[in-house]
Structures are given as structure tokens and as C-alpha cells.
C-alpha positions in Angstrom: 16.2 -7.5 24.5 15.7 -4.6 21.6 12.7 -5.6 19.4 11.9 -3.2 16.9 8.4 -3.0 15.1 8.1 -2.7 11.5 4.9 -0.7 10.6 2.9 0.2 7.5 1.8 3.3 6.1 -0.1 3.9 2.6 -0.6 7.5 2.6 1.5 10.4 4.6 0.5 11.9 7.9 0.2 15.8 8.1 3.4 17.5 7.5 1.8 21.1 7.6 1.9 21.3 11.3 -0.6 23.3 13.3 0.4 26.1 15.5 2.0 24.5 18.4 4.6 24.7 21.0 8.1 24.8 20.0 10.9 22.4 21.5 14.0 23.8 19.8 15.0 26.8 17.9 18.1 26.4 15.4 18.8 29.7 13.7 15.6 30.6 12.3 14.4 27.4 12.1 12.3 25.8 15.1 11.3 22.4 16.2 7.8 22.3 17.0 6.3 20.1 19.3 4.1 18.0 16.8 7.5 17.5 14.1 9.7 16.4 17.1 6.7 13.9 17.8 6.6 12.9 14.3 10.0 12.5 13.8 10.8 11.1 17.2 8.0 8.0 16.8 9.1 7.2 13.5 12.4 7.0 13.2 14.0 3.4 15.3 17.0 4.4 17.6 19.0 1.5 19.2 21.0 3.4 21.8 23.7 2.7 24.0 22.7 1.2 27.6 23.2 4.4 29.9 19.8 5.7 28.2 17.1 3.7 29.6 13.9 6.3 30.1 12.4 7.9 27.9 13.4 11.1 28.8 17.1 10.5 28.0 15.8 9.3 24.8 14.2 12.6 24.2 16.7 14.8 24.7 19.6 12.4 22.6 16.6 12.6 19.7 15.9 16.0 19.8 20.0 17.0 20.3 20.8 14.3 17.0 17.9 16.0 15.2 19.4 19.9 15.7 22.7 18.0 14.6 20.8 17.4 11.3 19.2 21.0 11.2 22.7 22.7 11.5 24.5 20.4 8.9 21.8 21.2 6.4 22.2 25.2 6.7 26.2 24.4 6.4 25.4 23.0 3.7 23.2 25.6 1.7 25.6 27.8 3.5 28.7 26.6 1.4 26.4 25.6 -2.0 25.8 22.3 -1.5 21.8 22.4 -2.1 22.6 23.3 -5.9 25.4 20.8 -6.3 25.1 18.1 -9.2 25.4 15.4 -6.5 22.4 16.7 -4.1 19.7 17.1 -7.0 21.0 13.7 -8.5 19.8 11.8 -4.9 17.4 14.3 -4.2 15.0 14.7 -7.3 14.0 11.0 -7.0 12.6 11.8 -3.8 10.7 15.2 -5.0 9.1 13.5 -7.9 8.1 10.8 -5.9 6.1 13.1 -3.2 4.9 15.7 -6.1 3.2 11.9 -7.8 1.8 11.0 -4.6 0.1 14.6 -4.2 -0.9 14.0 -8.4 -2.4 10.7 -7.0 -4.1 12.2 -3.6 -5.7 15.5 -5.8 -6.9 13.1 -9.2 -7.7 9.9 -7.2 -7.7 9.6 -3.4 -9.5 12.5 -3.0 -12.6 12.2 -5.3 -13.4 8.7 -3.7 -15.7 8.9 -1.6 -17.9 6.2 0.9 -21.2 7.0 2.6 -22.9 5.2 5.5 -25.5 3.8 2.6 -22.3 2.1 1.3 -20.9 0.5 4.4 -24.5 -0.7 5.2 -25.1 -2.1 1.8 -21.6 -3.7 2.1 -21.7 -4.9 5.4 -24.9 -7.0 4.4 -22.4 -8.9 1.3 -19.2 -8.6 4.1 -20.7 -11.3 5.8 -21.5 -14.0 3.2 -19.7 -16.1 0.7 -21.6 -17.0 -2.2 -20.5 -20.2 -4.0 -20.9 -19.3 -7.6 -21.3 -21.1 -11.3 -20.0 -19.4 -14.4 -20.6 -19.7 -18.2 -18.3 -18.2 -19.9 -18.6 -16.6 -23.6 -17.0 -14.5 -26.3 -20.4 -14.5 -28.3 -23.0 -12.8 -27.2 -25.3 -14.7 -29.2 -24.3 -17.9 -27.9 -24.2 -16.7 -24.6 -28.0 -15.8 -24.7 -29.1 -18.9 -26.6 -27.5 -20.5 -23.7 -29.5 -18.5 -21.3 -32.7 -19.3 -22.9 -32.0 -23.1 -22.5 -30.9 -22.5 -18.8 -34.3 -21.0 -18.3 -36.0 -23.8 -19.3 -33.7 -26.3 -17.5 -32.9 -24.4 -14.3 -29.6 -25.2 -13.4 -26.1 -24.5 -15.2 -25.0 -28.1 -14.0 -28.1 -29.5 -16.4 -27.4 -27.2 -18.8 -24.0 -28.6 -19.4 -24.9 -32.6 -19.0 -27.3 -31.7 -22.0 -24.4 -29.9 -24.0 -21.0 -31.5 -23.5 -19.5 -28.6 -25.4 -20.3 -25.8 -22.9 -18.0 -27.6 -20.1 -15.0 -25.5 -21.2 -17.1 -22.9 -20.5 -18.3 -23.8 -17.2 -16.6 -23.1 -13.9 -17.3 -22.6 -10.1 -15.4 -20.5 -7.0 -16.3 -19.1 -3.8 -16.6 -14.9 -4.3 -15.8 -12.8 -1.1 -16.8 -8.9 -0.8 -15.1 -6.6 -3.0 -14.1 -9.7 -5.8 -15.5 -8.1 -8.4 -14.0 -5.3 -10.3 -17.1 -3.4 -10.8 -20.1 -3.1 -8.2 -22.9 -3.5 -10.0 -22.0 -7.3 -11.1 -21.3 -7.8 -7.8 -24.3 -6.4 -5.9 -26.5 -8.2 -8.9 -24.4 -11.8 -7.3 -25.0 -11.1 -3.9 -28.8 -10.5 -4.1 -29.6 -13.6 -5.4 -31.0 -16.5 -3.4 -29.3 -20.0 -3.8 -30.5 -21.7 -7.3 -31.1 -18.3 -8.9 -28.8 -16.5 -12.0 -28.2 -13.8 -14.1 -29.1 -12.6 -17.3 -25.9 -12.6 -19.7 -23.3 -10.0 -18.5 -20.6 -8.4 -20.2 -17.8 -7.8 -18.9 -14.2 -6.7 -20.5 -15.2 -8.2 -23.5 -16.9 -11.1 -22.6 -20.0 -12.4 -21.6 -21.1 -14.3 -18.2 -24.0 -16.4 -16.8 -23.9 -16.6 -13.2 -25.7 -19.0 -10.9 -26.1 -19.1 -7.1 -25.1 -22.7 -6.1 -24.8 -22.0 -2.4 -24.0 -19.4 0.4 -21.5 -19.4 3.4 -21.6 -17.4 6.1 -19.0 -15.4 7.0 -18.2 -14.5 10.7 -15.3 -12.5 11.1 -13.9 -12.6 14.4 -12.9 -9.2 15.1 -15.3 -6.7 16.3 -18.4 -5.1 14.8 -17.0 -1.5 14.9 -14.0 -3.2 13.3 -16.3 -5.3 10.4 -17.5 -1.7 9.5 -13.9 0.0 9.1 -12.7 -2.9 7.0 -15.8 -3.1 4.6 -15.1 1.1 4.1 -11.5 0.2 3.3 -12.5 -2.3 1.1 -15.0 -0.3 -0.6 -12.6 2.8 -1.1 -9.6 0.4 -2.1 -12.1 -1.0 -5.0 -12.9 2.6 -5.9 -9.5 3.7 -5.8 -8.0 1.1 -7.7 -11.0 1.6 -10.4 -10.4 5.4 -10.8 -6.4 4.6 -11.1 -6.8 2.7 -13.7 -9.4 5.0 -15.6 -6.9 7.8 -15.1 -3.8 5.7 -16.0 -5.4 5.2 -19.3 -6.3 8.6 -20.3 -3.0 9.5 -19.2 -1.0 7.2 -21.5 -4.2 6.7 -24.1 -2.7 6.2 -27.4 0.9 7.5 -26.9 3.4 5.1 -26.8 7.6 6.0 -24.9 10.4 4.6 -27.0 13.7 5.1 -25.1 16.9 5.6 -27.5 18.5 2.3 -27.8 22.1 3.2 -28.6 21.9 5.0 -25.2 20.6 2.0 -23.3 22.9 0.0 -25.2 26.0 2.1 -23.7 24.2 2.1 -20.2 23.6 -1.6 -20.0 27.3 -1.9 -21.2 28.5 0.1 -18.3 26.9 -1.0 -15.8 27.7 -4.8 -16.8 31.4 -3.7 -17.0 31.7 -2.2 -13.6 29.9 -4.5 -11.9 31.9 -7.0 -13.4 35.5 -5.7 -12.8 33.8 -5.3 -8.9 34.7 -8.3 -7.2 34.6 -6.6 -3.7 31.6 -6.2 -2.6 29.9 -5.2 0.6 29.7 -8.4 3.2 26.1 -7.8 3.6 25.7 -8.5 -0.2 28.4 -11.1 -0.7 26.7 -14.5 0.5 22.9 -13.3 -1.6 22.3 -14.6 -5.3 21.6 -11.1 -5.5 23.8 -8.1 -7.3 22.8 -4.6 -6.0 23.7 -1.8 -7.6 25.5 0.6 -5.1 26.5 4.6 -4.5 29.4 4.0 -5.8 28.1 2.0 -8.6 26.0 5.2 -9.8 29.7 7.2 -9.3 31.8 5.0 -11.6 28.6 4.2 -13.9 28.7 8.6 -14.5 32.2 9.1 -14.4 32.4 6.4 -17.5 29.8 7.9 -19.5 30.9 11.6 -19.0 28.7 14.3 -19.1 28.0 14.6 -22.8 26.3 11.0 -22.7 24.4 11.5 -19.4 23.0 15.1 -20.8 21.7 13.3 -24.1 17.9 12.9 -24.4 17.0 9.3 -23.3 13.5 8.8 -24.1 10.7 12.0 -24.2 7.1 11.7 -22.8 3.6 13.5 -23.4 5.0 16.4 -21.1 8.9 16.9 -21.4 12.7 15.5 -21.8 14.0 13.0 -19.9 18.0 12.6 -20.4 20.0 9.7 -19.2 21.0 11.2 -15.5 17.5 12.0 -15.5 17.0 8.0 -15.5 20.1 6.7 -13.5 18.8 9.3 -11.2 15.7 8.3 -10.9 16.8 4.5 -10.5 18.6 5.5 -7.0 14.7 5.5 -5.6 14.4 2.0 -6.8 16.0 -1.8 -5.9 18.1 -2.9 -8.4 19.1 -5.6 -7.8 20.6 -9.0 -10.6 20.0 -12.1 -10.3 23.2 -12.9 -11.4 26.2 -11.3 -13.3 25.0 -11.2 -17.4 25.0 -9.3 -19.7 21.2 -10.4 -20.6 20.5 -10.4 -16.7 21.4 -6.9 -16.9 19.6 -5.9 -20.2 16.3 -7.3 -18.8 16.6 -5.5 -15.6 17.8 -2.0 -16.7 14.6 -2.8 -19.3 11.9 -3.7 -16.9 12.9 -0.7 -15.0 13.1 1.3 -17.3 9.2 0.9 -18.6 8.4 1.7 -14.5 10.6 5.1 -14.8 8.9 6.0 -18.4 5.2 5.9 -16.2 6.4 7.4 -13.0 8.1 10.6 -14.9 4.9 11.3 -16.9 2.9 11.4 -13.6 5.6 13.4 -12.3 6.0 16.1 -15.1 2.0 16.0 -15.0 2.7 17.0 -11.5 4.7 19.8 -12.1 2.4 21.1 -15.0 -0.3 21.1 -12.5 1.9 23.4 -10.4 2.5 20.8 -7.3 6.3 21.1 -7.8 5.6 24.8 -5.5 3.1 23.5 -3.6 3.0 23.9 0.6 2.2 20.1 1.2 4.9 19.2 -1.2 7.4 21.4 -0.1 6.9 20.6 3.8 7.2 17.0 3.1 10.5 17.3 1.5 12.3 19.6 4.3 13.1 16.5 6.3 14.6 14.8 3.4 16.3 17.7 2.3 17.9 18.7 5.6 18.9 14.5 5.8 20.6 14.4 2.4 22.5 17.6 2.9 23.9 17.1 6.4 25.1 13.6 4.9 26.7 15.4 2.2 28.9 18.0 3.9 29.6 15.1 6.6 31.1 12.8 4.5 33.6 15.6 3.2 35.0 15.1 6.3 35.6 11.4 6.1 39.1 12.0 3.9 40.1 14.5 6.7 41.0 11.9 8.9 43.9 9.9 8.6 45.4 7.2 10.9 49.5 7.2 11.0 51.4 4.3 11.9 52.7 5.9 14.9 49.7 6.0 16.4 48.5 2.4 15.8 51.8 1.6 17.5 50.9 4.1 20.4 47.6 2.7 20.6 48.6 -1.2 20.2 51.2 -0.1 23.3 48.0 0.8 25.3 46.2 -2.1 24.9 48.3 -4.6 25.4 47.6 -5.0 29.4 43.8 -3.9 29.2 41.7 -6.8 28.7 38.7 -4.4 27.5 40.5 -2.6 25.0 39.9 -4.6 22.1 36.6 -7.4 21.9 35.7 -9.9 19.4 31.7 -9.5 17.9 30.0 -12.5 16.9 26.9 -11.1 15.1 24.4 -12.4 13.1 23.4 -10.0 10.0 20.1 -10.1 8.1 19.8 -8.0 4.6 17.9 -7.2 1.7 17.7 -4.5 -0.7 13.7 -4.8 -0.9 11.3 -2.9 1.8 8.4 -5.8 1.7 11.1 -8.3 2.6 12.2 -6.4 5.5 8.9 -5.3 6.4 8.5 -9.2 7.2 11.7 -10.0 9.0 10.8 -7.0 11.3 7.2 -8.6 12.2 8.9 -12.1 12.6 11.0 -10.1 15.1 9.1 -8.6 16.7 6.7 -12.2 17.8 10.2 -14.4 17.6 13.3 -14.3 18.8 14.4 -17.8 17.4 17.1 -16.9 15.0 16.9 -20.7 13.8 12.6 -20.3 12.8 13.9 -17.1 10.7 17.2 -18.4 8.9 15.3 -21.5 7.9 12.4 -19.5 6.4 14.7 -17.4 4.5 17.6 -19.9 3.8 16.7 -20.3 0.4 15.0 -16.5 -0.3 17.1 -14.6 -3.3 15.9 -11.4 -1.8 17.4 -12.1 1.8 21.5 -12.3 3.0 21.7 -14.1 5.9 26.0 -14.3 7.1 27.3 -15.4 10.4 30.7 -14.0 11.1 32.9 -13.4 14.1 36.2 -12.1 11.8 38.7 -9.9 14.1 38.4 -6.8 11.7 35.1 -6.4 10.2 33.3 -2.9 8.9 30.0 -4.0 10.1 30.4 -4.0 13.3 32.4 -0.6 13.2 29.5 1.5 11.3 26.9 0.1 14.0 29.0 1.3 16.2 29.6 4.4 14.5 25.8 4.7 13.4 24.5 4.2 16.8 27.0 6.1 18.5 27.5 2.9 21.0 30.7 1.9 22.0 29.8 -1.3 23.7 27.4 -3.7 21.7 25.8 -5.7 24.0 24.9 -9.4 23.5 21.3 -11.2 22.5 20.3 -7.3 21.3 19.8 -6.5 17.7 20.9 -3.1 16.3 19.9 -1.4 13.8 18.3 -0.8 10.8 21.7 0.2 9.3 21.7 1.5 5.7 24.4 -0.5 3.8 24.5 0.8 0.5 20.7 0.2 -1.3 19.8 -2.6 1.5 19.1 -2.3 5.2 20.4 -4.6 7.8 19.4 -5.7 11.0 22.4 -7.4 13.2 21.6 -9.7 16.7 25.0 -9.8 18.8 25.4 -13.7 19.4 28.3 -13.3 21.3 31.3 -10.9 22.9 34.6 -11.8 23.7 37.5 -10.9 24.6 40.5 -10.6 22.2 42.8 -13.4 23.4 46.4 -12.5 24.4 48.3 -14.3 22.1 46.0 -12.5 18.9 46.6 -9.1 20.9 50.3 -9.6 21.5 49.9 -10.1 17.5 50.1 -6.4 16.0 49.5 -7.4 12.6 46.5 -9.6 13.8 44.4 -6.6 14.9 46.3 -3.7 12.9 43.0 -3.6 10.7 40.8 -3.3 13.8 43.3 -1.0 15.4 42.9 1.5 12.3 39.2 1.2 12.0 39.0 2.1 15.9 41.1 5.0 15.7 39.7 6.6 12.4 36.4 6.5 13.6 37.0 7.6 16.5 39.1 11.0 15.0 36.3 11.2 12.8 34.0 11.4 15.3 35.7 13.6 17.6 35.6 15.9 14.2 32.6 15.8 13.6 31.4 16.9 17.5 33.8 20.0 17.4 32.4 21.4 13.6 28.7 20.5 15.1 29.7 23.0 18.4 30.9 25.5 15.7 28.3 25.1 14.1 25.3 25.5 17.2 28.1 28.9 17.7 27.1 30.3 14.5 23.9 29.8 13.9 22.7 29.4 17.4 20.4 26.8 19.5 17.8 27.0 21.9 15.9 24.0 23.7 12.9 24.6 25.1 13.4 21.9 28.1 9.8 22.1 29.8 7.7 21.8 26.3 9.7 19.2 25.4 9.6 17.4 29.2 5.6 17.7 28.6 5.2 16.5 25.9 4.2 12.2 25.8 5.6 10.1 23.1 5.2 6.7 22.0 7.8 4.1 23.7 7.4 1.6 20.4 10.6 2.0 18.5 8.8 1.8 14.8 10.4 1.6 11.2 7.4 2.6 9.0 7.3 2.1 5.2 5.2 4.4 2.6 3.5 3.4 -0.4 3.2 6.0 -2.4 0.7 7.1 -5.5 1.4 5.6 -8.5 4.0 3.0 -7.6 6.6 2.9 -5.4 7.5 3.3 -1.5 10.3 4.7 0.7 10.5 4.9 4.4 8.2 7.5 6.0 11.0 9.3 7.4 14.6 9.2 6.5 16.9 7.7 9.7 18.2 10.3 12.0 20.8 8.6 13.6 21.8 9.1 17.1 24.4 12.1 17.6 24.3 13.8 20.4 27.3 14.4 22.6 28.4 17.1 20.7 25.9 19.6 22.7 27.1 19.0 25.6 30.5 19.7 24.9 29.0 23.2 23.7 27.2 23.6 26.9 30.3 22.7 28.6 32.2 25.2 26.5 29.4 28.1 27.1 30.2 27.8 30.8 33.8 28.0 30.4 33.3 31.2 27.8 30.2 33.0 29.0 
């Protein structure tokens, strides 16, 4: 049974890769060893069931990955890395990993934790204190009352004498790192049960604080593990501190207003289309949810033309943003509607819009800083690059292929005797359009296979799309098939994750059967299924002979004995990033399997030396 892992990053690993061996050469471009180990333990393959070691899955990687490598120089070959369509999904992703270098340079990096502050921490790590508070907004009431508590000792007698103070009064259990700033804390932690604090301001407002007792705390993981949380909890509290001293020196008296008529015509739009949409994908159609789609951001452009899109939309403390500028940047986001309104719209588009004003100040910061040409930056960005263009070019293919009549007739003819010619999928499809959500249906996975313990925990979750569905003709099950280059889908294993517009779907196999004979002696019962087969399987074919052109041009090497040496990671992981300043995509984008294509090169090298 496939399980895949869902996994957590919050910063990047290297992409500047060391000097190493190389596995593949493609052109002038090479594969080393640490990238193909990189790319290979990050990206999730579900692969058809003749490859079973993990050598097989090497090779069907590293052949899908050089696949990728030659699409991409297609396409800067013919243009296609300066077309309006590549920088409109591609720039989101730039500006994200030029603000997560702004945020590792002014933040992440200038945080620092010493031995002395794991030791000093380790001593609060382990205790609870349970705490009472006065609150106060005057200072001078707030020491008057700390003269009286002097005298009286406790804040619970201090209150019984003064009635009016119990507002004021409150009590909680404080764990390590509760506190905003360190010194309050450490002042909490050091006292001894009974004892309190002078008056202390704090944003504004003044506290008392009294030690009424102390828990201990006895983690039960490790020592060596104790230390590495309390240094992650220190640095978090640091980082978190400096963020928000930066944020406000960033956007310190300066105030974004975007143009209204232009959000008007937006909102407008994108209410309209979605509203004259009453197809839309299955994975979408059974959530409360509306997503916005690729084809969405198509229509939404195409209706406000050029002049519109090109107009100045809002302007912040370091340049222009126009209206592409901002649908663009909403492709790196989840948008998604609670329901179809025109005021569920408005507030959406709005609320987005105040994330997008933040996130392109940090990233035009970025680029005045000069990170737009830096090495870090642009090494990160080659995998997403060579991804988004070899999608690009491909799908000029898909109106190449065309299915005739004739030959759904030729291939109903075919069928009609073989009882494994055409197969009904039952399948069970999970969805969402938001990572954390996923992120959780991946770790349920990955402990429990009971279908019923997850569609009862997310039965009633707006976020999820949970459909059941065994219809003769359905898309799904044709671009898992397509995706994972896997002609037969095999029961009780899940596939994917399969990108379906702006969500991701995972999809368990409940059941396989065979088409009965009175559907299949039905032509115009499977016709649908009959011209999904056949185009994808043209398409396909395609797709392998332009790929062996293309290997011919450019050229390809594999370096078989580096890449036999080298040892990978068997865990099939789908790992999300959280990047600086808000936001998170997946570490990698998905390289999906596509492979046979080089060996019908090899094949064609022996027959033309």
C-alpha cells in the first residue's frame, strides 16, 4: 500500500551545490549528484508496479527530470522565457524567494543563541509557574496598589480588601517562551512561590505579578532533544521580535491605498465569470468552496484587456504596482469563496489584497537591496523556472492532438472481445486548495488507512472536498493516469498528489472492474472514455518522440555508476515551505514521472549509430 509522508520545512536547504559528482549532462547543463538527491527525496512519485527497487526508481527520476531540462531550453529556445504568460506565473514565485532572502539577511540571520541562553532556558523549560496578575492602565494606581500588596502579601488579600480591583485580577499557568519579551519573563521565573513583581509596563500597560505556585515540567523526550527545542524556542521568540521591529520601520507612518474604481472593475469581473461558470472541476464541485482557477486568471485578463491590467493599482514606499502586477501575484495564493456573492467576493479580493500591498514592499525592498541578481536567489529559482517552462511549451501540444470518429470506431471494434481493454475506477478523491489542510490529511495517511476515521473528521471542513465516484468516463482518473504515466491503477493504493487547478488531490482506488458487456457492446456508453483514452494516449506518444528530438539536439549523457553510488532516501516525501514574510509553496515543484521516452532514443541510437 503507497503511503506518502507529508513533511515540513521553514527555511530552504542549500541550492548552491558544492562541487560534486555529476549524474547527467543535458547540453550544457549537468545534473549533479547532490541536485538529483535533492530533487529526487523531495518530490512524491507514485509509479507504475513494474518499478519496485529503488534503482528503477532512480533511473525513471533522473530520465523524467532531463525530460524537464530539455523542455525548458525548447522553450527559451523558441521565446517562451520572455512570454507575457511565463513572467505572469513565474514572478510570484521570484518575489517570493527574493522576500525570503530580505527576511534570512534583515532577520534570520542576525538572531543569534548562545550556550548561556539554552542553559538559562533550559532551567525555565522545565517549570510551569502558576501566576497572578493585576492589571492597570494607570501607573499611579498600579503602584498605590503595589504599596498595599506590600503590606498585605498576597494579590488574593489585596483584592478581598478592594472589591474594585477584581476586574483587574486574573491567574494562568505561563510555559517557557510566553512572554513577548525576555526580561519579564526571566524576572517571573526567578521568583519563588508567594513572591511578585514591582509594577511593569508592558505595551502600554502596567502589571503586578505574583508567584502562586510552580509545576514541574518533565518532557518526555530526551535531554539532547529538551536542549534543541528550548534553542528553537528561544530563536523563534527572537525572530518573531525582530520581525515585527522591522515590519514597523518598514511600513512606519506610510499608509497603501489601492485605486478603487480599479478594484471595483476587478471584483466585478471576477464575480461575473465565476458566475456564468457553472462547470467546474469535480474535485471542487461537492466543497462550499469557490477556487479561483488558470483559466479563471485567463478569462478574468482577456475581459479587462491590456489597458486596464497595465493601469497603476495601488503604489508603495519603493515602486508601481499595476493591476497584472496584482492578479499575478494572487496565482501564489489560495483563493478561494465561501460562496458565490458579490460581497463574498469584495471581502476576499480585499483581504488579499492588504497581504499583496505588504508582501510587494518586502519584495521591491528586495530588489533595491540588489537580491533580485543574487546567486542564492537565482539558484533557487532554476528548478522552478525549468518546471514552468517545460509545462508551457507542453501544453502547446495538447491542441495538436485530435481524436476522429473513425478511430473511436476502430478502437470500439478492438475492444469489444478483450475483457481488459476498458475498466471501471472506483476511487475515492480528497482535495483542498490550502497546504496546511493537506499537510494534515498526508500525516493522517501516513498513521491510518481508515478512509471512514478521515471522511468523518473532514465531513463537515469547508476547506476539504471529499467525492466518491465510480462514473464510466471521468477526467480524474485519466490525468492520474496521464500524470503518473501508469496505465493500470491498482486497487487499495492512493496516487498522487495531482495538481488540479489551485488544489491538490490525493485519490485511494476502492475498486477496479471490469466494464460489463452489455455497457461495452454500448458505443455511446463509453464513447467519452474511448476519446479520452485515445487522446491521451496520441498525446503521449507526441510528447515521447519531440522529447527524443529534443535529447538529438541538445544532447544527453548519464553518468550510470555515480548515479548507481549514490544512496537516497526510500520515504516518498511532499514537503511544504514557509517562507519570510508570509506565505508558503512546496519545496520543490512536482516532477512528474516521464520517462520512456529515453529509451526509445536509446533504441533509435542503436538502429542509427
Amino acid at each position: 500500500m503507497t503511503i506518502i509522508l507529508f513533511l515540513l520545512i521553514f527555511t530552504h536547504p542549500f541550492l548552491l551545490y558544492a562541487q560534486s559528482n555529476n549524474v547527467a549532462k543535458i547540453g550544457n547543463v549537468t545534473i549533479s549528484d547532490e541536485e538529483f538527491k535533492y530533487r529526487y527525496e523531495l518530490s512524491p512519485m507514485a509509479l507504475p508496479k513494474e518499478f519496485i527497487n529503488e534503482d528503477s526508481l532512480k533511473y525513471v527520476f533522473l530520465y523524467s527530470l532531463i525530460a524537464e531540462k530539455l523542455w525548458a531550453m525548447e522553450a527559451i529556445d523558441k521565446g517562451f522565457n520572455t512570454s507575457e504568460r511565463f513572467e505572469f506565473y513565474f514572478n510570484p514565485i521570484k518575489k517570493a524567494i527574493i522576500r525570503d532572502k530580505l527576511f534570512e539577511l534583515e532577520i534570520k540571520d542576525k538572531v543569534t543563541v548562545s550556550a548561556e541562553d539554552i542553559n538559562n532556558g533550559i532551567k525555565n523549560y522545565f517549570k510551569i509557574p502558576k501566576v497572578e496578575v493585576l492589571s492597570f492602565f494607570d501607573s499611579a494606581k498600579a503602584f498605590h496598589s503595589y504599596e498595599r500588596l506590600v503590606k498585605l502579601g498576597s494579590i488574593d488579600s489585596l483584592v478581598k480588601t478592594d472589591t474594585s480591583l477584581k476586574a483587574n485580577a486574573s491567574t494562568f499557568d505561563i510555559e517557557f517562551t510566553t512572554f513577548k519579551d525576555e526580561a519579564i519573563e526571566n524576572m517571573i521565573f526567578n521568583l519563588a512561590p508567594k513572591q511578585f513583581t514591582k509594577p511593569i509596563e508592558n505595551d502600554n500597560a502596567w502589571f503586578i505579578f505574583q508567584i502562586d505556585s510552580i509545576k514541574t515540567n518533565l518532557p518526555s523526550d530526551s535531554q539532547e532533544k529538551s536542549l534543541k527545542d528550548v534553542e528553537e524556542l528561544i530563536r523563534n521568540r527572537r525572530i518573531k521580535n525582530l520581525y515585527n521591529k522591522y515590519y514597523a520601520e518598514v511600513f512606519n507612518g506610510y499608509s497603501i491605498r489601492a485605486d478603487e474604481k480599479l478594484f471595483t472593475t476587478l471584483a466585478n469581473t471576477v464575480f461575473n465569470i465565476l458566475k456564468s461558470d457553472t462547470e467546474r472541476e469535480p474535485s471542487q464541485s461537492d466543497s462550499s468552496k469557490i477556487y479561483l482557477t488558470e483559466s479563471d486568471y485567463d478569462r478574468i485578463k482577456q475581459t479587462l484587456g491590456k489597458e486596464i491590467l497595465n493601469s497603476r493599482f495601488f503604489t508603495t514606499k519603493f515602486g508601481e504596482v499595476t493591476l497584472n502586477d496584482f492578479l499575478s501575484d494572487l496565482t501564489m495564493l489560495t483563493i478561494s469563496f465561501p460562496d458565490l456573492s458579490r460581497n463574498s467576493v469584495n471581502k476576499v479580493l480585499s483581504n488579499k489584497l492588504k497581504t499583496v500591498m505588504q508582501q510587494e514592499s518586502f519584495y521591491q525592498l528586495g530588489v533595491k537591496k540588489g537580491l533580485e541578481n543574487s546567486a542564492n536567489v537565482l539558484s533557487q529559482l532554476i528548478p522552478w523556472k525549468d518546471n514552468l517552462l517545460a509545462q508551457i511549451i507542453k501544453n502547446t501540444f495538447n491542441s495538436k492532438v485530435t481524436v476522429s470518429e473513425d478511430e473511436m470506431q476502430k478502437y470500439y471494434a478492438s475492444i469489444i472481445n478483450d475483457s481488459s481493454a476498458i475498466t471501471n475506477y472506483k476511487y475515492l478523491m480528497i482535495s483542498s486548495g490550502d497546504l496546511e489542510t493537506i499537510e494534515r490529511i498526508f500525516n493522517m495517511l501516513a498513521v491510518d488507512q481508515d478512509l471512514e476515521n478521515i471522511e468523518n473528521y473532514y465531513k463537515n471542513s469547508a476547506s476539504v472536498s471529499i467525492i466518491t465516484t465510480d462514473e464510466l468516463s471521468n477526467p480524474i482518473i485519466d490525468k492520474i493516469k496521464s500524470q503518473f504515466y501508469s496505465s493500470d491503477l491498482r486497487k487499495n493504493n492512493w496516487y498522487g498528489p495531482i495538481r488540479l487547478s489551485n488544489t491538490y488531490g490525493l485519490v485511494k482506488i476502492l475498486d477496479v472492474q471490469e466494464v460489463n458487456d452489455t455497457t461495452k457492446n454500448n458505443f455511446a456508453a463509453i464513447k467519452d472514455r474511448i476519446r479520452s483514452r485515445l487522446y491521451f494516449k496520441k498525446l503521449d506518444g507526441l510528447l515521447e518522440s519531440e522529447t527524443v528530438k529534443l535529447a538529438n539536439k541538445f544532447g544527453v549523457t548519464v553518468y550510470k555508476s555515480e548515479l548507481n553510488d549514490l544512496q537516497l532516501s526510500n520515504i516518498e516525501m511532499f514537503v511544504v515551505r514557509y517562507l519570510g514574510f508570509g506565505g508558503r509553496i512546496a519545496a520543490l515543484p512536482v516532477t512528474t514521472p516521464f520517462y520512456k521516452w529515453y529509451y526509445m532514443w536509446k533504441s533509435d541510437q542503436k538502429i542509427n549509430p
